[in-house]
N, C-alpha and C positions, 0 to 999 in steps of 0.2 A: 725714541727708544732704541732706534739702532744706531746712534750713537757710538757708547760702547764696545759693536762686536763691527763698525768698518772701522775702526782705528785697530781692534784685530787681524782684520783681514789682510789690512793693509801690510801689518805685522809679519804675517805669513809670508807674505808675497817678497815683501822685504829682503828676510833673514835669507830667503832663497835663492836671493841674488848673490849672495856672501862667496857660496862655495867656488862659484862658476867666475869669479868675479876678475881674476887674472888673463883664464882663455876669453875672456870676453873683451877687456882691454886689451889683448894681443888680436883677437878681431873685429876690434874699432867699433867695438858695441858701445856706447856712450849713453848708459842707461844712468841714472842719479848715482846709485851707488859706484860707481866707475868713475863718474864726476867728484864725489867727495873722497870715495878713498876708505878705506878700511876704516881708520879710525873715527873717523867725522862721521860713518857710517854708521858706527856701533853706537852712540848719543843718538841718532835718530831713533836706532831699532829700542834703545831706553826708553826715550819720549812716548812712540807708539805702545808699547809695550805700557807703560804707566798710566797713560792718558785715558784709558778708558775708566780706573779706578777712579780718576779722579773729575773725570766727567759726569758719573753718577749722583754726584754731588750737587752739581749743576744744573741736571737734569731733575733731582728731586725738588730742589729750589725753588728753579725758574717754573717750572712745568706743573707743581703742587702735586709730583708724584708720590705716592706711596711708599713709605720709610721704610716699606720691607724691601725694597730695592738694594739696601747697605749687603741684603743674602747675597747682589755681585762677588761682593772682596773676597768671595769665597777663595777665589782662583789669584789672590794676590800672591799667594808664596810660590806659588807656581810661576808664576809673572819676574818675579824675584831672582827667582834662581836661574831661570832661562839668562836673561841679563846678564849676571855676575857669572855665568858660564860662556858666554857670550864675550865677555872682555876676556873671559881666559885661556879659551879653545880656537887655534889656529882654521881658520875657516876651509884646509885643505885637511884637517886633520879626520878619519872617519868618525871619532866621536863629536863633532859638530851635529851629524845627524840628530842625538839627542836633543838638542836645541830646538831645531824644527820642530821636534815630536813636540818640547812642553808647549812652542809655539800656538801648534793645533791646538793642544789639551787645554790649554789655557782658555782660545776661544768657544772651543767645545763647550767645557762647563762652566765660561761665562753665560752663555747664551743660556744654557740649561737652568741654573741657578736665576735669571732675570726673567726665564720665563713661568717658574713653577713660583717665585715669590709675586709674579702677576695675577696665576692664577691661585693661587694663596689671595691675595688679595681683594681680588675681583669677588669669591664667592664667600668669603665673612666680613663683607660691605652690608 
């Protein structure tokens, strides 16, 4: 079940390298993101960002979890937009910080929505 919110986390941790990601290559930080490069960068932070939607899928499947799970996608247009703001906002610019934020928010009420459709679940079984 946590699935889902560490391919978030991971999300967070991510995008967060974005800002910093020049002074870091000027002091021979050689962290993934630094190694791929802005743009090569941005298709992971997609990936991660996507992957938790489409993990629940899998997770319902394999696992014979409870269809109220789909209450996840809640946070997909959130997911969305982060991304496609993501491609478009200069990662030195101060509105990148937005990004972070849907970041969070995204894993926030992922989590929130996987847990109350659990316990949805759990007590009209």
């Amino acid at each position: 079940m946590s699935l889902p919110l560490a391919w978030l986390i991971t999300a967070i941790l991510w995008i967060n390298e974005f800002p910093d990601l020049e002074a870091d290559v000027a002091a021979a930080k050689h962290h993934l993101v630094a190694r791929l490069g802005i743009a090569r960068s941005r298709w992971v932070y997609a990936g991660l960002m996507l992957a938790p939607f489409l993990s629940l899928f899998v997770l319902i499947e394999c696992f014979h979890l409870p269809d109220l799970l789909v209450a996840g996608l809640t946070p997909l247009p959130l997911a969305l937009r982060a991304v496609r703001l993501a491609w478009r906002t200069d990662p030195t610019d101060p509105e990148f910080v937005a990004i972070q934020a849907l970041t969070i928010q995204t894993h926030l009420l992922t989590g929130l929505t996987l847990t109350l459709a659990l316990l949805y679940a759990a007590w009209w079984r």
